[in-house]
C-alpha positions, 0 to 999 in steps of 0.5 A, a space after each residue: 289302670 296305670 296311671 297317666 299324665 294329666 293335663 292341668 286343670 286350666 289346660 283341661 277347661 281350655 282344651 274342652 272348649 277347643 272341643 265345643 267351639 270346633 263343633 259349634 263352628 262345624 255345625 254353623 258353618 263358620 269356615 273362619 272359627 273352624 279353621 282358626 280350631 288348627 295350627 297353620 299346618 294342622 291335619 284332619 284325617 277323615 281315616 274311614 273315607 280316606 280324606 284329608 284336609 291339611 293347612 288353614 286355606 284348605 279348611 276354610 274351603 272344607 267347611 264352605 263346601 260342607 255347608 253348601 252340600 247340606 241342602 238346607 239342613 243342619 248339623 249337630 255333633 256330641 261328643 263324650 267319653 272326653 279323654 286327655 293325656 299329656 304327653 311327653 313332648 307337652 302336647 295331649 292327647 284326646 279321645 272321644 265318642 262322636 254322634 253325628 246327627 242331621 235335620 230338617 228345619 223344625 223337624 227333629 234330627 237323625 243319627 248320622 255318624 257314629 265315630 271316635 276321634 284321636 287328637 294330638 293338641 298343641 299350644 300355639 301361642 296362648 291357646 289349644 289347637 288340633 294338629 293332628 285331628 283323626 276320625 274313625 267312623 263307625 258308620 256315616 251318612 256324610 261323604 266330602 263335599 267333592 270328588 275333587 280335592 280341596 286346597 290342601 284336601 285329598 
């Protein structure tokens, strides 16, 4: 394995955290957390169902139609296999696995989605944050929350 750059350690812990608090956030259904997850400009790319949602008003309206569209179920995401580089330019970059899973209240959850992420993360200011956020689903049961595009959304 040749060998790469590395995040430091602290840079590490902050941007695993990025990580945990975007899916407690998607999971929740907290709109505002979520969005606060991107730069101002920030891009996620759902690549497999040729989607896009760009910039903070954009996400905000993503996740609240999201949770609308998820008739009283919940959510859950796990992601593994967590894998940063820095780059050159100072941002890192992070791959990782995705499970996806949905429930009924008091019933056990099923598998949803399976996929794999590829960031590009970047300091704004004093904290991490995606700018460029691509998921490659392997298989999912999850479509955007309308036809229709959303703010910055398409």
């Amino acid at each position: 394995m040749s060998k790469r750059a590395r995040p430091s350690a602290s840079d590490w812990a902050e941007i695993q955290n990025l990580y945990a608090y975007y899916n407690l956030c998607s999971d929740s259904g907290d709109a505002e957390g979520y969005a606060s997850c991107f730069t101002d400009d920030g891009v996620l790319n759902l690549v497999t169902r040729n989607f896009v949602v760009q910039g903070r008003a954009a996400f905000i309206e993503f996740k609240r139609k999201d949770v609308e569209g998820r008739a009283g179920r919940y959510r859950r995401h796990w992601n593994s296999g967590l894998h940063l580089e820095k780059q050159a330019d100072g941002s890192v970059r992070g791959r990782c696995y995705l499970l996806a899973f949905n429930g009924e209240p008091g019933s056990l959850p099923v598998l949803a989605g399976a996929g794999v992420y590829d960031d590009t993360i970047v300091k704004a200011g004093d904290a991490w944050r995606y700018a460029m956020r691509k998921l490659t689903t392997d298989a999912s049961t999850w479509s955007p929350p309308s036809a229709d595009p959303v703010g910055g959304a398409r």
